[in-house]
DSSP file (Angstrom, degrees, kcal/mol; ACC not computed):
  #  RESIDUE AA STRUCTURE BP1 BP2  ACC     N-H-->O    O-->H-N    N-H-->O    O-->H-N    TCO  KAPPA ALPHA  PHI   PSI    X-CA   Y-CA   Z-CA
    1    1 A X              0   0    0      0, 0.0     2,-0.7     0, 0.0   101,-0.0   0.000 360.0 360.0 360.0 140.8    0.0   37.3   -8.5
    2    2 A X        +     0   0    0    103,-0.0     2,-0.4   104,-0.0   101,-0.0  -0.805 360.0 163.9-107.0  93.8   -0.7   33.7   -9.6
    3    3 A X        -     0   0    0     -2,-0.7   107,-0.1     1,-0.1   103,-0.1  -0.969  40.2 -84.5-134.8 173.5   -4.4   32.9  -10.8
    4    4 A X        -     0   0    0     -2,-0.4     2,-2.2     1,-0.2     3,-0.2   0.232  34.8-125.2 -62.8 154.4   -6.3   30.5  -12.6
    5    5 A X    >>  +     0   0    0    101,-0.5     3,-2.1     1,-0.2     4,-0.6  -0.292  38.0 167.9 -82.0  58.6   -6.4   30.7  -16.2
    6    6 A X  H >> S+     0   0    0     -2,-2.2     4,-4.5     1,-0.3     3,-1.1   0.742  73.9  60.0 -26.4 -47.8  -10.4   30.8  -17.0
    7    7 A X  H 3> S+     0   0    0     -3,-0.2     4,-1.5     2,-0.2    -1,-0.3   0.661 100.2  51.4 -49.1 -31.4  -10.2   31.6  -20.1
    8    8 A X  H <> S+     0   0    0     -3,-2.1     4,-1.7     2,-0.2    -1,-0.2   0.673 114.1  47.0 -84.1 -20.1   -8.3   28.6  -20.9
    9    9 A X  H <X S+     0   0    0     -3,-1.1     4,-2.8    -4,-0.6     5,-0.4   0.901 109.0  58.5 -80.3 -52.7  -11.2   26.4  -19.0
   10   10 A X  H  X S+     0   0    0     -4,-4.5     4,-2.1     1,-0.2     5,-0.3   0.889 107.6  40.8 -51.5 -43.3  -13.5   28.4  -20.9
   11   11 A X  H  X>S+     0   0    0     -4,-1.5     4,-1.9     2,-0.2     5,-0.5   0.979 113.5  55.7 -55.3 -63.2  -12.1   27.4  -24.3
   12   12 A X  H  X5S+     0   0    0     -4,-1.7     4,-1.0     1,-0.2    -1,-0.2   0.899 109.5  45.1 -24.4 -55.5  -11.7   24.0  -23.3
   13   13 A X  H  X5S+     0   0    0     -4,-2.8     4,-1.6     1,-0.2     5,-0.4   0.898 113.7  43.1 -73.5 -50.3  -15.4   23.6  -22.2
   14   14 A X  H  X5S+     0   0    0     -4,-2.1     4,-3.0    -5,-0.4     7,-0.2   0.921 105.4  57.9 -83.9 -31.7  -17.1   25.0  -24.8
   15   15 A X  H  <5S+     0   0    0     -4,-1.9    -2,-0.2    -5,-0.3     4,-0.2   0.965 116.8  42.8 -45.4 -63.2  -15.1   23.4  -28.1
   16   16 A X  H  <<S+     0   0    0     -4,-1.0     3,-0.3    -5,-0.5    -1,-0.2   0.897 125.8  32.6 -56.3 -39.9  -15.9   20.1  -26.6
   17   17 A X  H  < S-     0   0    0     -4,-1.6     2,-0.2     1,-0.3    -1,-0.2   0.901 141.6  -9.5-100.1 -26.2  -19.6   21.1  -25.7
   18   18 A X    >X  +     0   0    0     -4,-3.0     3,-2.0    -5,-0.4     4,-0.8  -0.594  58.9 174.9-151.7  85.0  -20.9   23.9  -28.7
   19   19 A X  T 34 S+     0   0    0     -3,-0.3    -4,-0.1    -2,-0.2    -1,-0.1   0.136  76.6  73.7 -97.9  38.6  -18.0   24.5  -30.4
   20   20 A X  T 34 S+     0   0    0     -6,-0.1     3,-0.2     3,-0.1    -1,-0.2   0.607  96.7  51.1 -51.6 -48.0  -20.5   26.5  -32.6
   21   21 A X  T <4 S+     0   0    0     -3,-2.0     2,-0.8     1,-0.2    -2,-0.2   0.974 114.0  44.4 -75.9 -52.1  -20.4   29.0  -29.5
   22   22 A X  S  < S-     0   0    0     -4,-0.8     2,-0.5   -11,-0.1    -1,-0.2  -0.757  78.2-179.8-117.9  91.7  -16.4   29.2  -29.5
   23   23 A X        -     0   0    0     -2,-0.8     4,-0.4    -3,-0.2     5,-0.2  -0.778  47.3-105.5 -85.3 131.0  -15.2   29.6  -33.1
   24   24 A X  S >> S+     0   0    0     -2,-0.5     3,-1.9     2,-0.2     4,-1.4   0.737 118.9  56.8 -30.4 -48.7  -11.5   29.8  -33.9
   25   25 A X  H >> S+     0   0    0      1,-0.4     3,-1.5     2,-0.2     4,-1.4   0.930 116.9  38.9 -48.9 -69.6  -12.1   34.0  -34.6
   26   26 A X  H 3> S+     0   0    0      1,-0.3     4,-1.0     2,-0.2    -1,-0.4   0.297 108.9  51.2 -71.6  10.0  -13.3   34.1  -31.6
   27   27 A X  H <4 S+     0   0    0     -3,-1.9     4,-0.4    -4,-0.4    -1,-0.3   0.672 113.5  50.7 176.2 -68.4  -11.2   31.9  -29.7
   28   28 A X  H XX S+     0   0    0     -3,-1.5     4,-1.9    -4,-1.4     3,-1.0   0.852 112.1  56.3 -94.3 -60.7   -8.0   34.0  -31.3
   29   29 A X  H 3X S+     0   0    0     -4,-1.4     4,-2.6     1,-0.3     5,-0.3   0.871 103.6  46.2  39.7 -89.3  -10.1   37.3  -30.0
   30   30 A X  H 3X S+     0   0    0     -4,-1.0     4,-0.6    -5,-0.2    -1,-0.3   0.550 109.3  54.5 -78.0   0.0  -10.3   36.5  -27.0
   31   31 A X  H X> S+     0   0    0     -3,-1.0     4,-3.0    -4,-0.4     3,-1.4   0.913 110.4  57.7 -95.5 -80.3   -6.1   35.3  -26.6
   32   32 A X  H 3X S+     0   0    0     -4,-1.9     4,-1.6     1,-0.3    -2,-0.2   0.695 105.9  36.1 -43.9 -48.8   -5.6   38.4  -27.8
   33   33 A X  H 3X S+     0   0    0     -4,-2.6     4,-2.2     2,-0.2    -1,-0.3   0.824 114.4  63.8 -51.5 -41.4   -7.6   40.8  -25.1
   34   34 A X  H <X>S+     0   0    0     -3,-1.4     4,-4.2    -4,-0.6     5,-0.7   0.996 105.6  42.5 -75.2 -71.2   -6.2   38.0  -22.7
   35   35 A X  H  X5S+     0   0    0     -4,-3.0     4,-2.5     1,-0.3     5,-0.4   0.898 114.5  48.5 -39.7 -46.4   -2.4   39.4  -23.8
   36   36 A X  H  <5S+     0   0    0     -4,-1.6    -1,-0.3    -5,-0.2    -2,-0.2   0.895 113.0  51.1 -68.6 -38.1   -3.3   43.0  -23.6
   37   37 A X  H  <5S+     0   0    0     -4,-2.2    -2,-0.2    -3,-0.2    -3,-0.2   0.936 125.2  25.3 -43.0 -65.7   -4.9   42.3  -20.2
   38   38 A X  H  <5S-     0   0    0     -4,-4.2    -2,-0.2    -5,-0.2    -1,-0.2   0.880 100.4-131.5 -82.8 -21.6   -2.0   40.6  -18.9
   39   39 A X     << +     0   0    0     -4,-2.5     2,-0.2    -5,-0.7    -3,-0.2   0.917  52.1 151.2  75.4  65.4    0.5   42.3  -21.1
   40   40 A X        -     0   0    0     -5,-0.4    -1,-0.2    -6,-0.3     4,-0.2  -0.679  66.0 -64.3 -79.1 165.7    2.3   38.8  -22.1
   41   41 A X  S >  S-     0   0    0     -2,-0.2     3,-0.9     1,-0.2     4,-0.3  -0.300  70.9 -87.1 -57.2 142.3    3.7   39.0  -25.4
   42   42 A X  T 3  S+     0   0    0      1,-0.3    -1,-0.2     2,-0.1   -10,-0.1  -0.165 103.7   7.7 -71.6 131.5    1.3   39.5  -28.1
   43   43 A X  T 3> S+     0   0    0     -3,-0.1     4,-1.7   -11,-0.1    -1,-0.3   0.338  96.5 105.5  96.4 -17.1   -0.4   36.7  -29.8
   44   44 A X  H <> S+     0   0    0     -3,-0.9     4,-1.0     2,-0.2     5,-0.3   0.752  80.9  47.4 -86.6  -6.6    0.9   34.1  -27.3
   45   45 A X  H  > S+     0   0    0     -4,-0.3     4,-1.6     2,-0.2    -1,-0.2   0.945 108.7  51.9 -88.0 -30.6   -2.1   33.7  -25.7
   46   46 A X  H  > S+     0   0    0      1,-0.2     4,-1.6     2,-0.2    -2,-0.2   0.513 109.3  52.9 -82.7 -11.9   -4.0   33.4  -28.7
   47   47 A X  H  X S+     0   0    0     -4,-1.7     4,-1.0     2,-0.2    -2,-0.2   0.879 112.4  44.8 -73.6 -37.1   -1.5   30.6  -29.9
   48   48 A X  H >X S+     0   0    0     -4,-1.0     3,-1.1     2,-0.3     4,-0.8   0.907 110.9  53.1 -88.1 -50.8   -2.1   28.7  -26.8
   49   49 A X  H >X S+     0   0    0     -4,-1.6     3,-1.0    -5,-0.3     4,-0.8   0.907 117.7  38.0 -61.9 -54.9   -5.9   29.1  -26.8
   50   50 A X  H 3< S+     0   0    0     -4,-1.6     4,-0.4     1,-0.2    -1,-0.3   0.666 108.8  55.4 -57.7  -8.5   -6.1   27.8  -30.3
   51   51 A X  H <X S+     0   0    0     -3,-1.1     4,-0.7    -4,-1.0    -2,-0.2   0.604 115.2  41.6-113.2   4.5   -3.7   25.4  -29.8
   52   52 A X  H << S+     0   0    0     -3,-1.0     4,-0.5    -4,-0.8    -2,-0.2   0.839 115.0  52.2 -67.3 -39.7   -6.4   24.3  -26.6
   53   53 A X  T  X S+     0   0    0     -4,-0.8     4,-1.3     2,-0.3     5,-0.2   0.429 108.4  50.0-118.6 -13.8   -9.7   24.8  -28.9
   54   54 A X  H  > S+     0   0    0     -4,-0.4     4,-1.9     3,-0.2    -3,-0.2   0.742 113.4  45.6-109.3 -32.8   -8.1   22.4  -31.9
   55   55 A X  H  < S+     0   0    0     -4,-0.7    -2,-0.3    -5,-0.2    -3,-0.1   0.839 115.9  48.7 -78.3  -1.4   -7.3   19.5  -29.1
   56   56 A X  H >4 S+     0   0    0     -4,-0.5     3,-2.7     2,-0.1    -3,-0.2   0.943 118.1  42.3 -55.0 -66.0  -11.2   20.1  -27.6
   57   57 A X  H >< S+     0   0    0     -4,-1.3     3,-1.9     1,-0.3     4,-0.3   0.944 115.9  45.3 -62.2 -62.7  -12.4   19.9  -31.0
   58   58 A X  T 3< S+     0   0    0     -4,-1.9    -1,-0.3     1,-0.3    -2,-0.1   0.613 116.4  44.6 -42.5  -7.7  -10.3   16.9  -32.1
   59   59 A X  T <> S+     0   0    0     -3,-2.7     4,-0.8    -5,-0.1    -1,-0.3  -0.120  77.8 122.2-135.9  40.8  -10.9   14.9  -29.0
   60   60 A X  H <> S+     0   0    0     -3,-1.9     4,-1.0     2,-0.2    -1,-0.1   0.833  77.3  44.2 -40.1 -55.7  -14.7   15.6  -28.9
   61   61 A X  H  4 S+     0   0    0     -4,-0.3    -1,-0.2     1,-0.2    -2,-0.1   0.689 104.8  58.5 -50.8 -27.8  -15.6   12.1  -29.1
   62   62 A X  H  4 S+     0   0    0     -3,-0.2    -2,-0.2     4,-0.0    -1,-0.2   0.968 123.5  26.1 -79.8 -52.2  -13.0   10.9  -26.5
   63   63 A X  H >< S+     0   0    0     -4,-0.8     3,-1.4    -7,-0.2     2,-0.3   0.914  90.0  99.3-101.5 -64.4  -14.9   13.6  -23.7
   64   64 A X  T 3< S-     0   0    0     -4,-1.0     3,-0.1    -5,-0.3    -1,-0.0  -0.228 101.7  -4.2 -60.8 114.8  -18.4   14.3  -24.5
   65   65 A X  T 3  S+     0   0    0      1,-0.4    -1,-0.2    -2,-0.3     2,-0.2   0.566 103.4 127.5  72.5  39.8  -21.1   12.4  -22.6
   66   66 A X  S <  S-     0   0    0     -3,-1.4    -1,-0.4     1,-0.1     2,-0.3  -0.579  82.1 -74.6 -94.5 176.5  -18.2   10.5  -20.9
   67   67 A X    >>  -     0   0    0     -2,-0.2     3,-2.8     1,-0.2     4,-1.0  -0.510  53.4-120.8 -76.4 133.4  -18.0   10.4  -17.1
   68   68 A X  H 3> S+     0   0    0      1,-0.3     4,-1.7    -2,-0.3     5,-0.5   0.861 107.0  71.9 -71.6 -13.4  -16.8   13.9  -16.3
   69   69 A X  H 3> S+     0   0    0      1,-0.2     4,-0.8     2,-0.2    -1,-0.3   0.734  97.3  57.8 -56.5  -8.7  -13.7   12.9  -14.5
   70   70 A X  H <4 S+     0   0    0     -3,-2.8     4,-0.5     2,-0.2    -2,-0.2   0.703 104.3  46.4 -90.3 -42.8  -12.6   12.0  -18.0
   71   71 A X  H  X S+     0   0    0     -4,-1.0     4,-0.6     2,-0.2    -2,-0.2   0.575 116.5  46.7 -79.4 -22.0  -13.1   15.1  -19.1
   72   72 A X  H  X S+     0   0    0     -4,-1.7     4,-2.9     1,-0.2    -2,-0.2   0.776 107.8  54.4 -75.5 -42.3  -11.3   16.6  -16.1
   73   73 A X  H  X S+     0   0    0     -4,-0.8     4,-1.1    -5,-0.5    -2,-0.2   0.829 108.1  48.3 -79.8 -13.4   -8.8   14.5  -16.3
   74   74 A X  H  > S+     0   0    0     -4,-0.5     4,-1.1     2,-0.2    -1,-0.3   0.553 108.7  53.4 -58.3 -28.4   -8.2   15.5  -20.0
   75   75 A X  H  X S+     0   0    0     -4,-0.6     4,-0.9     2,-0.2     5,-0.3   0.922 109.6  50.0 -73.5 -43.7   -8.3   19.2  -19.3
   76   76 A X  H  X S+     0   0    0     -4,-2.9     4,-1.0     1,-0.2     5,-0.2   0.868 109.4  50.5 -59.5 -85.0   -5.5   18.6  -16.4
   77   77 A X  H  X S+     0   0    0     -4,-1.1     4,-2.0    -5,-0.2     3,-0.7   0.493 116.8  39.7 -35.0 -54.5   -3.4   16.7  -18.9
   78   78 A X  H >< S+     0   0    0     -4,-1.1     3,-3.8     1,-0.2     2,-0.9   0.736 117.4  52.7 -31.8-113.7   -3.8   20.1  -21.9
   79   79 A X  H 3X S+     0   0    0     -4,-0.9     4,-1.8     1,-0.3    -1,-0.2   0.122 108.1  49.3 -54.6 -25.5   -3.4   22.5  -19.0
   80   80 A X  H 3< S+     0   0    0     -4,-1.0     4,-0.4    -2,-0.9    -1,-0.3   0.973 115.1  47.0 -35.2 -71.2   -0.1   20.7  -17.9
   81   81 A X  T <X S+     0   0    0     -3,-3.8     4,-1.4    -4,-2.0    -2,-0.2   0.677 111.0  47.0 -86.9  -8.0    0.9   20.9  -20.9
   82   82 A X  H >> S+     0   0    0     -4,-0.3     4,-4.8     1,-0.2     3,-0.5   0.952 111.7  50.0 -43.5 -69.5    0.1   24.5  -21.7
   83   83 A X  H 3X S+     0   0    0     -4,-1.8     4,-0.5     2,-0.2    -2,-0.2   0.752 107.9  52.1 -54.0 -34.5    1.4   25.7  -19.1
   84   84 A X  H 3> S+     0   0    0     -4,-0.4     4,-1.9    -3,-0.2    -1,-0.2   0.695 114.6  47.4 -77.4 -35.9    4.6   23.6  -19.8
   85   85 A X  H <X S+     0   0    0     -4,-1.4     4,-1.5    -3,-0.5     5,-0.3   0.889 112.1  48.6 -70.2 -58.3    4.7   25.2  -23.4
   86   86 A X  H  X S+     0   0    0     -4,-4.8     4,-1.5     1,-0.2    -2,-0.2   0.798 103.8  54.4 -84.5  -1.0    4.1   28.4  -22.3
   87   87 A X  H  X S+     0   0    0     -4,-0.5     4,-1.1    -5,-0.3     5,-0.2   0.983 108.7  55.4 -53.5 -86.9    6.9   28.3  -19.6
   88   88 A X  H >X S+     0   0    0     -4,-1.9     3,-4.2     2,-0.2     4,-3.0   0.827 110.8  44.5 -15.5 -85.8    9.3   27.3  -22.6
   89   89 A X  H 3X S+     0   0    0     -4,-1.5     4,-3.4     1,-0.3     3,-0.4   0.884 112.5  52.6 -31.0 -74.6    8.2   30.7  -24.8
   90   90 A X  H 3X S+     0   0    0     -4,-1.5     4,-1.1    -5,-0.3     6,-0.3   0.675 106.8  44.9 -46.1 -16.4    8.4   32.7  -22.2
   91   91 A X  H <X>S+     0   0    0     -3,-4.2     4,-4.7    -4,-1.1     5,-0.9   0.875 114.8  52.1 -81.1 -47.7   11.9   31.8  -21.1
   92   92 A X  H  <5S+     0   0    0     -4,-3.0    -2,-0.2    -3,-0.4    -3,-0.2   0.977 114.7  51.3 -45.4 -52.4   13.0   32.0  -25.1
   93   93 A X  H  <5S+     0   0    0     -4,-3.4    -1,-0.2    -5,-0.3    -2,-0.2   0.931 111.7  36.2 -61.1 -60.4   11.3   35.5  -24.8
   94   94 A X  H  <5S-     0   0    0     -4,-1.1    -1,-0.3     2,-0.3    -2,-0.2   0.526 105.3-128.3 -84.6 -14.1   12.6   36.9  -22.2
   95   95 A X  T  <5S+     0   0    0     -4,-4.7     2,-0.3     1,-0.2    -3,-0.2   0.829  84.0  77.2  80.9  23.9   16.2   35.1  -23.2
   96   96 A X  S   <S-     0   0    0     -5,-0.9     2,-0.6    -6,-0.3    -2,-0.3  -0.950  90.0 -92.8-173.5 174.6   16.3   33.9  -19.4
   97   97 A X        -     0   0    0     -2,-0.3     2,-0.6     1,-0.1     3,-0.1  -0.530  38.6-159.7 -93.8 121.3   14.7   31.1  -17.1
   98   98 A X        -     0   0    0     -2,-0.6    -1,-0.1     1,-0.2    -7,-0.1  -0.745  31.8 -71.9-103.4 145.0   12.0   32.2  -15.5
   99   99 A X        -     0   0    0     -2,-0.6    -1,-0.2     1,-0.1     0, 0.0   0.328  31.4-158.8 -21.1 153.0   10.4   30.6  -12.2
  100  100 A X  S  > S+     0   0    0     -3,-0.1     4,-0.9     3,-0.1     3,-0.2   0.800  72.6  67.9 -84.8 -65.0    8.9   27.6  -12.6
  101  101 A X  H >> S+     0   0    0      1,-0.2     2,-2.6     2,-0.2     4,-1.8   0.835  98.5  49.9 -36.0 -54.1    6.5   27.4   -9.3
  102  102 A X  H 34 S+     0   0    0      1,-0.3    -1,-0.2     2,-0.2    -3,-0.0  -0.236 108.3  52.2-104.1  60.1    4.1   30.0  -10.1
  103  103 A X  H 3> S+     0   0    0     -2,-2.6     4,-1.2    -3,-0.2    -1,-0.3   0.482 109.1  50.4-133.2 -27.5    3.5   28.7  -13.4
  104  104 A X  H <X S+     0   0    0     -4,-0.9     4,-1.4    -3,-0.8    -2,-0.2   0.797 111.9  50.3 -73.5 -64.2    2.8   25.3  -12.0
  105  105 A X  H  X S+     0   0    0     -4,-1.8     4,-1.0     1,-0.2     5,-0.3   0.878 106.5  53.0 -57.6 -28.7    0.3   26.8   -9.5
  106  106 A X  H >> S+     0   0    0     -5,-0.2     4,-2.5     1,-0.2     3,-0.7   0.928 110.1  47.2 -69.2 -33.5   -1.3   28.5  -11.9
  107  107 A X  H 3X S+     0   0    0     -4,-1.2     4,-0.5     1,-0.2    -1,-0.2   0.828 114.4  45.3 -69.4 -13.6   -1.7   25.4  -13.7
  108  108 A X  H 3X S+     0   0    0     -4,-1.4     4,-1.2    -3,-0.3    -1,-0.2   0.497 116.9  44.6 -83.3 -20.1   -2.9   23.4  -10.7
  109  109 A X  H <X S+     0   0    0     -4,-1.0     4,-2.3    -3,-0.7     5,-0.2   0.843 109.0  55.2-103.6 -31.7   -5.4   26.3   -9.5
  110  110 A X  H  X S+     0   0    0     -4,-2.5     4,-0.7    -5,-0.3    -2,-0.2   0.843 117.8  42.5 -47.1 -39.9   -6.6   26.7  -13.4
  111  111 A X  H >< S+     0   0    0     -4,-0.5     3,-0.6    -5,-0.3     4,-0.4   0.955 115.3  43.7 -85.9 -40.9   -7.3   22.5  -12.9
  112  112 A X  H >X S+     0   0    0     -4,-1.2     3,-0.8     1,-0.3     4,-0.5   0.893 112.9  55.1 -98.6 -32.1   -8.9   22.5   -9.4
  113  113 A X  H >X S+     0   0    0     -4,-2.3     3,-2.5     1,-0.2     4,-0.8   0.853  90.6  81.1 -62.9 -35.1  -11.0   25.8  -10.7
  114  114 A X  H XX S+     0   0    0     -4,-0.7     4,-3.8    -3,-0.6     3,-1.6   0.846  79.9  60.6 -55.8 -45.3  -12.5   23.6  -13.8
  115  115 A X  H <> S+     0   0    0     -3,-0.8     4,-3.0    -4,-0.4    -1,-0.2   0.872 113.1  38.1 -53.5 -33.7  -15.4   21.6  -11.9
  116  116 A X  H << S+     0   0    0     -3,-2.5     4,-0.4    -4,-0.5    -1,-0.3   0.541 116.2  48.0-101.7  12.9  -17.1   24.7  -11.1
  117  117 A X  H <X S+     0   0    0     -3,-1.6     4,-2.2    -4,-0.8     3,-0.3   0.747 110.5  50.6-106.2 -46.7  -16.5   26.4  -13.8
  118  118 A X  H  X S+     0   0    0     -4,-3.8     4,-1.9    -5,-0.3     5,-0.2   0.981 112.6  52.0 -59.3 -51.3  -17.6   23.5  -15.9
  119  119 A X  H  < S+     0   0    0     -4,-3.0     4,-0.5    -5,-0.3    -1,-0.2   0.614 109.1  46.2 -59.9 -11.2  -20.9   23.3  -13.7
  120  120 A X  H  > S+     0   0    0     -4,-0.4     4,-4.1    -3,-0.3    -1,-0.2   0.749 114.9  46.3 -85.7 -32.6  -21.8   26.7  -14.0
  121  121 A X  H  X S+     0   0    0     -4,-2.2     4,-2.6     1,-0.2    -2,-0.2   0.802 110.0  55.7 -69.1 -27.5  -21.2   26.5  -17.7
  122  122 A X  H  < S+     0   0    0     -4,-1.9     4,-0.5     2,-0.2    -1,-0.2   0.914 109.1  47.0 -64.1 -40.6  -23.2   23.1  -17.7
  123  123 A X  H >> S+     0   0    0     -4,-0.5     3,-1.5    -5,-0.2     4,-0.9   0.962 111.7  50.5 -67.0 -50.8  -26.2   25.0  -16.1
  124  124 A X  H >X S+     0   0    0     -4,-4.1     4,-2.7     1,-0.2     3,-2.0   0.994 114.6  47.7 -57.0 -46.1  -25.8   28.2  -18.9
  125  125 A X  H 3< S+     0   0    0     -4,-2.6    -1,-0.2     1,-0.3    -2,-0.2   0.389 106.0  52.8 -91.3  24.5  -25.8   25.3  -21.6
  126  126 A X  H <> S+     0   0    0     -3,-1.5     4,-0.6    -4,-0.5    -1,-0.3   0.325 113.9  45.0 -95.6  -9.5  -29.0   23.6  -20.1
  127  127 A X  H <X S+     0   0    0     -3,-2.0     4,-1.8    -4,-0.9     3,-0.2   0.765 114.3  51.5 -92.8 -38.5  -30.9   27.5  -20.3
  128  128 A X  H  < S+     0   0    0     -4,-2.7    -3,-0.1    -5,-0.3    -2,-0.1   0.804 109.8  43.9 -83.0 -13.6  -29.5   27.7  -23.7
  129  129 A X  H >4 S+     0   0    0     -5,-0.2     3,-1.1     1,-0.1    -1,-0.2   0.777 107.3  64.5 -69.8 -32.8  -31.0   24.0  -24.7
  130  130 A X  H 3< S+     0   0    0     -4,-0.6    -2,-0.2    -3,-0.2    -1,-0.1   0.766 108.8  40.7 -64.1 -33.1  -34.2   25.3  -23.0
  131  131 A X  T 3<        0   0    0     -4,-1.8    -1,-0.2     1,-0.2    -2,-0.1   0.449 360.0 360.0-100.2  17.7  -34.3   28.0  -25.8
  132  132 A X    <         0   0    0     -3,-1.1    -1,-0.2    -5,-0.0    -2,-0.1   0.380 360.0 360.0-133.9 360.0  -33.5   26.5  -28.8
C-alpha cells in the first residue's frame, strides 16, 4: 500500500522552522522507528531523514518567511529526489529493479499532503510562540 511519507514532511518542516525542535538525534530516532515500522532495511530511513534535515537546515534562508509556494516547491524538489535515492538503494538491496510507480506516487502524495501538514504544523508553532 502506497502512502505519504509524513515523517519526511515532518522533518522537512520543522528544520527550516525550529530546528531546535528536530535535532539530528532525533531526526535519526525517529528514521529508525520509521524502518522498524515499515520493516525497510535498517538505518535507510534514518539516512534519508538526515540527509532531508541537513538540506532544511542548510537552505533555511532560501525558505523561511518566503512565499510558501517556495517552500513547497523546495520540498517537492528534496522529496523527488528522495524518493529517487531511495528507489536506487532499494534496488541495490534487494539486487533487483523494483517498480518504479508506487515509489513515484508515494512521492507525489507525500508533496500534495505537505500544505496541510505544513498548516497544521504552522498553527502548533503559533501555540508554541504563544508560550514562550
Amino acid at each position: 500500500m502506497v502512502t505519504p511519507s509524513l515523517l519526511s514532511i515532518s522533518v522537512f518542516y520543522w528544520s527550516l522552522h525550529r530546528p531546535y525542535l528536530m535535532p539530528p538525534v532525533v531526526v535519526f530516532v525517529l528514521g529508525v522507528i520509521q524502518d522498524i515500522i515499515s520493516g525497510a532495511p535498517f538505518g535507510l530511513s534514518s539516512f534519508i531523514m538526515l540527509i532531508i534535515y541537513v538540506i532544511a537546515v542548510s537552505q533555511r534562508q532560501v525558505f523561511v518567511g518566503k512565499a510558501f509556494i517556495q517552500m513547497w516547491w523546495g520540498f517537492m524538489l528534496v522529496a523527488i529526489g528522495m524518493s529517487i535515492l531511495t528507489w536506487v538503494v532499494m534496488c541495490f538491496y534487494s539486487l533487483s529493479f523494483i517498480p518504479f510507480i508506487p515509489v513515484m506516487v508515494q512521492s507525489g502524495l507525500t508533496i500534495l499532503f505537505f500544505p496541510l501538514l505544513s498548516w497544521i504544523f504552522a498553527l502548533v508553532q503559533s501555540g508554541l510562540m504563544k508560550h514562550t
